[in-house]
C-alpha positions in Angstrom: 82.6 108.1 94.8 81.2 110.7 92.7 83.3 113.9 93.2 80.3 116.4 92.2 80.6 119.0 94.5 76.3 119.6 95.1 75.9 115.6 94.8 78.7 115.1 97.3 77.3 117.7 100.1 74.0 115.8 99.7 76.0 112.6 99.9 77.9 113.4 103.3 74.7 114.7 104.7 72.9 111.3 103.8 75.8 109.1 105.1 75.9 111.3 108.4 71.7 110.3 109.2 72.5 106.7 108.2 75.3 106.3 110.0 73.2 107.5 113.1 70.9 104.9 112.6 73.6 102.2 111.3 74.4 98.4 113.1 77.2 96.8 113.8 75.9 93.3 113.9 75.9 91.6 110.4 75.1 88.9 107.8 76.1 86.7 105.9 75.7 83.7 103.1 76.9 79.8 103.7 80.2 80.6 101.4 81.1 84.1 103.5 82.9 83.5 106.5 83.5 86.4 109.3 87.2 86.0 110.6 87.7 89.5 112.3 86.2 93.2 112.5 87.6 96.3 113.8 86.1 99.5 114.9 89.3 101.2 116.0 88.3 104.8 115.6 85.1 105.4 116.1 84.4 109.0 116.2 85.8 108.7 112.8 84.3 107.7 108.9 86.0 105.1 107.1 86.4 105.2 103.5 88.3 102.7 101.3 90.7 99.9 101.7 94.0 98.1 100.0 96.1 95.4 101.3 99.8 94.0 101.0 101.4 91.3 102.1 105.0 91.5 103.4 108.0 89.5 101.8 108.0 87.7 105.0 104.5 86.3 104.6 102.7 88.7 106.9 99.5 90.6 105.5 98.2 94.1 106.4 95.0 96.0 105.8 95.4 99.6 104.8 92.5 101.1 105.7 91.3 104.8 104.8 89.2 106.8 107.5 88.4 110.6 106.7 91.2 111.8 108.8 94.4 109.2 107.7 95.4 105.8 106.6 95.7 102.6 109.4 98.1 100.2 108.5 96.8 96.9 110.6 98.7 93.3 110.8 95.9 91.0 110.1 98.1 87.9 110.0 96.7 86.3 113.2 93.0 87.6 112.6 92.7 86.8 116.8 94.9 90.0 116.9 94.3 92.4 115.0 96.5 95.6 115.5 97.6 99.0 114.1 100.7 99.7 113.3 101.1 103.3 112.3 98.9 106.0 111.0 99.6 108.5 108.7 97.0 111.5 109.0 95.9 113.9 106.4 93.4 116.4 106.0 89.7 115.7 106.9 88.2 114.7 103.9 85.4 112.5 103.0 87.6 110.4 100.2 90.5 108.3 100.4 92.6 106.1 97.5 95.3 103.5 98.5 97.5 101.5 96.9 100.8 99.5 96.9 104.1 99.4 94.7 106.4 97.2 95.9 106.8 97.8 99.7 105.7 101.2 99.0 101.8 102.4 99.4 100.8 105.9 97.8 97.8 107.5 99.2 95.5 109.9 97.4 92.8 112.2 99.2 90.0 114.5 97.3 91.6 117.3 99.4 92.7 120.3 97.8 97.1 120.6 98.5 96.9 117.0 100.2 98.8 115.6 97.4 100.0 111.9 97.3 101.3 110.5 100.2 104.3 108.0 99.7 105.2 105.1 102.9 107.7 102.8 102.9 106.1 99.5 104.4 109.9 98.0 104.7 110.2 98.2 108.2 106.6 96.3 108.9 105.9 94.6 111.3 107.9 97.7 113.7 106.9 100.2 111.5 106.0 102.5 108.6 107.6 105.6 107.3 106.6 108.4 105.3 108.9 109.2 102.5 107.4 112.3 101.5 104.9 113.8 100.2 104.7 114.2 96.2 103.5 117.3 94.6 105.4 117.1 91.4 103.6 119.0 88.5 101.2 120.9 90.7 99.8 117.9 91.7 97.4 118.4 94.6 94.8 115.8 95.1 93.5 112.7 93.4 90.4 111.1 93.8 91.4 107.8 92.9 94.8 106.0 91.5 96.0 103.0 89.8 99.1 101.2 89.8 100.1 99.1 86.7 102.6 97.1 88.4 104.6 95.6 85.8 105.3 98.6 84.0 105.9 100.6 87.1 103.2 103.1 85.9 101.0 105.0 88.4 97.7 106.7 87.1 95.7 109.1 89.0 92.8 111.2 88.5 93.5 115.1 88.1 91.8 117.7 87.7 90.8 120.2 84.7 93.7 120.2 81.7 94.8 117.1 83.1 92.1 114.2 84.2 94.3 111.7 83.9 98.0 112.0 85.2 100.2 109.2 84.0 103.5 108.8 86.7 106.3 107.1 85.9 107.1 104.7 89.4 110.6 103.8 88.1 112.5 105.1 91.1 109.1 104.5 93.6 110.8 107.2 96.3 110.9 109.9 93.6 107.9 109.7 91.6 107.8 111.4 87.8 105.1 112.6 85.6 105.6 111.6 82.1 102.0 113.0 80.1 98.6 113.7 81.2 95.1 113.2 79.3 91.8 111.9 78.8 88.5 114.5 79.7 86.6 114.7 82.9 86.5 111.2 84.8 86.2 109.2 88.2 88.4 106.1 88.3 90.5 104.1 86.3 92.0 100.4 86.0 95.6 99.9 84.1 97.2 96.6 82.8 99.7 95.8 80.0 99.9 99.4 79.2 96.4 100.2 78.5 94.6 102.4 80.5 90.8 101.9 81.3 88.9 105.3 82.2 85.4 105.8 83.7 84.3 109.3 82.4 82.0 110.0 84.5 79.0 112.2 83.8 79.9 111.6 80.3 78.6 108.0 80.9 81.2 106.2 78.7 84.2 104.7 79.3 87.4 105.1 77.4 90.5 102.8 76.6 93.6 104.4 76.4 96.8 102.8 75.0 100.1 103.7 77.1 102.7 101.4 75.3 104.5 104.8 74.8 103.8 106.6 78.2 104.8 109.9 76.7 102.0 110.2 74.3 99.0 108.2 74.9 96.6 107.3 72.6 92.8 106.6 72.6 92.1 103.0 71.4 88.9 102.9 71.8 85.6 104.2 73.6 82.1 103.1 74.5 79.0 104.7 76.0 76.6 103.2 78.4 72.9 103.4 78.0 70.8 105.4 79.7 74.0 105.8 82.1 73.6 106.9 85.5 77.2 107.9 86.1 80.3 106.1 84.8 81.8 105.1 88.2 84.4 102.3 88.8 85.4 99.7 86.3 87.5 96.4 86.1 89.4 94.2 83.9 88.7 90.3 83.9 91.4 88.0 83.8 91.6 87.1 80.3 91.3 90.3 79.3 88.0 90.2 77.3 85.6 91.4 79.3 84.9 94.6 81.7 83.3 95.1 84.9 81.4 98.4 85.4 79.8 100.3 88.0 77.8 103.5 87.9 76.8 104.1 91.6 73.3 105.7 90.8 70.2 104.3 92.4 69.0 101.1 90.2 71.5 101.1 87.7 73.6 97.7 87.5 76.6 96.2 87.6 77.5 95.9 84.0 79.8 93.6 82.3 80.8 94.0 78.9 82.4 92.2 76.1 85.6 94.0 75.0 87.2 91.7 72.6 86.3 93.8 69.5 86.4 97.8 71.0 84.4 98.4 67.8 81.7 96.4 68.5 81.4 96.4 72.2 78.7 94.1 73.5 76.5 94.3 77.2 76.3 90.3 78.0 74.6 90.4 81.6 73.7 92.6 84.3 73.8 92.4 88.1 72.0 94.7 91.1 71.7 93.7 95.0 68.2 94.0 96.2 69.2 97.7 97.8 70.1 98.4 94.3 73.5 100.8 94.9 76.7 99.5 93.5 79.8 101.2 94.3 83.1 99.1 93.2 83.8 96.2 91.6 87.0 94.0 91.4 87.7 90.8 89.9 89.8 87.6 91.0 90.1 85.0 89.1 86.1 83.6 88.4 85.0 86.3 90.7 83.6 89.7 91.4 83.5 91.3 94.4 81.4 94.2 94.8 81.3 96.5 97.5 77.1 97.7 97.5 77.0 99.9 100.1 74.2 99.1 102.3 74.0 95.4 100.5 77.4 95.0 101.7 80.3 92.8 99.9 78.2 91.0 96.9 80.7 87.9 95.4 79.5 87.1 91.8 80.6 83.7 89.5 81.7 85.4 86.2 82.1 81.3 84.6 79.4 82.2 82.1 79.6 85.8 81.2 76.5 85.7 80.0 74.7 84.4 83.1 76.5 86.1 85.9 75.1 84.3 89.6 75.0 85.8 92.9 77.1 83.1 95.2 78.2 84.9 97.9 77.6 88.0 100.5 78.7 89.6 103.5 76.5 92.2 104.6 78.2 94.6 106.8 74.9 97.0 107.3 71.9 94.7 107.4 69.5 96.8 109.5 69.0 99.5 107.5 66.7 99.2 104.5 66.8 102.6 102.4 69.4 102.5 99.6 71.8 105.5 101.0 75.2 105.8 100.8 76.4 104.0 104.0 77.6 100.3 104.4 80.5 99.2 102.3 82.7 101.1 100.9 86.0 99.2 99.5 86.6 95.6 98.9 90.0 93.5 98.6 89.8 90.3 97.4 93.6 89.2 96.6 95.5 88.0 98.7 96.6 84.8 98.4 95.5 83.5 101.8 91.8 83.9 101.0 91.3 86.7 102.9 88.7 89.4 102.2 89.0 92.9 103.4 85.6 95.3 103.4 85.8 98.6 104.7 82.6 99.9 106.0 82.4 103.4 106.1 80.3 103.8 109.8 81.8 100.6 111.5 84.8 100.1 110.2 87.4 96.8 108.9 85.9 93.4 108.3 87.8 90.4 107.2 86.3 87.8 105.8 86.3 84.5 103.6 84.8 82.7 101.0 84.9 79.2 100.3 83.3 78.9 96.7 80.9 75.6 96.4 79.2 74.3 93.4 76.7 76.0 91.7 73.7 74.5 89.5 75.9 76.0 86.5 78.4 74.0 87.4 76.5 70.7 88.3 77.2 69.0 85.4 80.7 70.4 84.7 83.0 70.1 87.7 86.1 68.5 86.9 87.0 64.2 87.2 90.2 64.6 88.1 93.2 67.2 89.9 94.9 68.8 87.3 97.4 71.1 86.4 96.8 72.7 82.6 99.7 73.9 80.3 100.1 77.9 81.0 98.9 80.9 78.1 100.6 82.3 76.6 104.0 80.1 76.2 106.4 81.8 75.9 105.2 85.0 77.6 105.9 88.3 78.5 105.1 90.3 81.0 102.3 87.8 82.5 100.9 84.6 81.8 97.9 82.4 83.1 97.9 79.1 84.8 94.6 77.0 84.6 93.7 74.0 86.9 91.2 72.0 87.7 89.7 70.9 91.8 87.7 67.7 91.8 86.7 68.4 95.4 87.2 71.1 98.2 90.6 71.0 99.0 93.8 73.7 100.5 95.6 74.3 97.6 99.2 76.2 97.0 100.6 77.0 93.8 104.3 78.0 93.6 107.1 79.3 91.3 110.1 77.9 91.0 113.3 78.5 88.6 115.4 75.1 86.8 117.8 75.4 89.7 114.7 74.2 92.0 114.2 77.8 94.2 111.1 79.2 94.9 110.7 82.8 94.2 106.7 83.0 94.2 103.5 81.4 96.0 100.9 82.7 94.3 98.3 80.7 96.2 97.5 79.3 99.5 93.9 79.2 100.4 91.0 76.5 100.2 89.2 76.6 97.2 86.1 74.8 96.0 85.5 72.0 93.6 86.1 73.6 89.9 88.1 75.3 87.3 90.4 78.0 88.5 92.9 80.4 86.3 95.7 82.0 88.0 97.7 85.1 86.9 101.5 84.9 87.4 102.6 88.4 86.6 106.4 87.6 86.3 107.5 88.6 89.4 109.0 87.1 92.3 107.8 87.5 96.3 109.6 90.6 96.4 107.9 92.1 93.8 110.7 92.2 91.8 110.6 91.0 87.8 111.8 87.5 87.4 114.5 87.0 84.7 114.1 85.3 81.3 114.1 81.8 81.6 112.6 78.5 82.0 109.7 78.3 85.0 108.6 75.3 87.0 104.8 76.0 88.0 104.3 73.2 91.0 100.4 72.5 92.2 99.4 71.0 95.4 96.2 70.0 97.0 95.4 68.3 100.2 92.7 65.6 98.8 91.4 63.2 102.1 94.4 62.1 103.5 96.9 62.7 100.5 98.4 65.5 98.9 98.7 65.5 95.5 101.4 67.3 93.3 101.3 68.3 89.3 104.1 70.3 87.8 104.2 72.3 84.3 106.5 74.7 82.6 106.7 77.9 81.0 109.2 79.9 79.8 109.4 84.0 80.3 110.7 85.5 77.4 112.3 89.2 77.1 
């Protein structure tokens, strides 16, 4: 959220009437199932969410409210339950997220600096490790992890906007260089850092390769930009997702192949027309529109992006303030969706993907398991394949020796063409060594289940 500090008392003052008038009842499409909600602390605001999922299987929503950070089991969604709580500061805004079992927690307070838990001891506990403040840090308004390169990147303030941290020993966090100009949020992978500069209305591309002294590869401006807000990497790489969270500007994506010669190929706005965040799985964007609640968008053509699922978690209320839902988390591997809504609280919900009428004529004959890109690779690598039908799928890892080390899916998806990330690591979360990879599909088709099996090879 924008951290102006006249836009943000009008904001607070505009969520406080709406969330006097808000609902808790809500709706949804045909592909957006509800599984569970909780409202555990009423009296409070909710602000963003993150989620992790425990070596042992067991998944957990970590869910910001303006006085601390929940961690809830949502494994059995019959029974939902909090676990600890780790309190801060009041304060409006909240950024979470996870590092191997370790979550680091940002506020906009001033001297809050970044909260570090060990999740180890889930499902008994959580501990605080401490408290970092290295640097003079003292607040963050939002943070990214690039989890391969053990790289944390926060937003700072004036001299140094950008904060690149070093995650190496994730107990005893480093900063390494600092940089960039006046921004809101940022996204990080292989090294290069995405930043959305805010009132400037453009957003920057920053490569990291050598932490120490960043470089700028590349920047674009957005037309007629309201504010440059949130943005997010596909898959492939080639195109980015952005948001400005002004009244009637759109979700953006953008063709990034050529930084040079960026190109705007389509455009996307809920009928309350107020995008906040948007994150991408896969063939999907999720976007958390405030009072238009959890928007899911097919990103197949990126030319002709399609609506084909919503959840709204604050339907009653028809004026396009900033109330409804905040954060989204689309990834874990179960299917489930987690949407913080900043009046009533944790919703968690699915989506089962059906066939749309771009994909009428192009859904795939048969199950099938496609050779990975790249081969060899290094740090990450993408595994295509191919659904005739609806069907529970898993996808696993598994070394020449025949262990598993990785399930990187277990949900049901829809009929069509899927690409899966494997980021090299194992279910610990720690980096698989160089070597040949068994990648081993399965889906429950009718009455059988049917198996394909490639390789790969992860180089060094």
């Amino acid at each position: 959220m924008n951290s102006k500090s006249i836009f943000r008392f009008i904001r607070i003052s505009i969520v406080y009437i709406a969330l006097c008038t808000g609902s808790s009842f809500a709706q949804q499409s045909s592909t957006v199932e509800l599984l569970a909600q909780l409202n555990h602390r009423p009296i409070f605001h909710y602000n963003d969410c993150w989620g992790y999922t425990a070596p042992d299987g067991r998944e957990y929503a970590l869910l910001g409210s303006t006085n601390g950070t929940s961690i809830i089991d949502i494994t059995d969604v019959s029974n939902l339950h909090e676990i600890a709580f780790f309190q801060t500061i009041n304060t409006t805004w909240k950024d979470i997220k996870t590092y191997k079992h370790y979550a680091y927690i940002v506020t906009d307070g001033q001297g809050t600096g970044m909260q570090i838990i060990d999740l180890s001891t889930l499902p008994d506990s959580a501990r605080l490790v401490s408290t970092y403040r290295g640097n003079n840090f003292r607040l963050s308004h939002n943070i990214f992890i690039d989890e391969p390169n053990a790289m944390l990147y926060a937003i700072g303030e004036v001299g140094e906007w950008v904060r690149a941290i070093s995650l190496a020993d994730p107990e005893n966090p480093v900063q390494v260089s600092a940089f960039g100009y006046e921004c809101h949020d940022i996204y990080a992978r292989d090294n290069k850092v995405y930043v959305a500069e805010g009132s400037r209305g453009s957003i920057a591309i920053y490569d990291l390769t050598s932490p120490q002294t960043p470089t700028l590869a590349g920047r674009f401006f957005i037309p007629s930009a309201g504010y440059a807000h949130n943005c997010w990497l596909s898959e492939d790489g080639n195109y980015l997702m952005t948001t400005e969270e002004t009244y009637g500007k759109t979700v953006k994506y953008w063709d990034i192949r050529d930084l040079n010669d960026v190109k705007l190929v389509d455009n996307y706005l809920a009928p309350e027309m107020l995008a906040h965040n948007a994150h991408i799985k896969g063939r999907y964007a999720y976007i958390s529109h405030y009072t238009d609640g959890l928007r899911i968008l097919d990103l197949q053509d990126p030319s002709n992006i399609q609506e084909v699922g919503y959840y709204d978690t604050f339907p009653d209320f028809s004026f396009s303030l900033f109330a409804g839902a905040w954060g989204a988390f689309p990834f874990f591997d179960s299917g489930k969706i987690l949407i913080s809504d900043i009046s009533t609280g944790l919703y968690i919900v699915r989506f089962t993907p059906t066939s749309t009428g771009i994909e009428d004529t192009e859904l795939p004959a048969e199950f099938a398991l496609h050779p990975n890109y790249p081969n060899p690779f290094n740090p990450s690598t993408v595994i295509p394949f191919s659904l005739p039908q609806t069907a529970h799928t898993t996808l696993d890892i598994y070394t020449v020796a025949g262990q598993k080390i990785r399930r990187l899916i277990d949900a049901q998806y829809g009929a069509g063409q899927y690409k899966i990330t494997w980021d090299g690591r194992d279910d610990f979360g720690w980096i698989a060594p160089a070597g040949m990879y068994f990648f081993r599909l399965q889906a429950q088709i009718e009455s059988r289940v049917l198996t394909r099996i490639q390789k790969g090879l992860l180089v060094k």
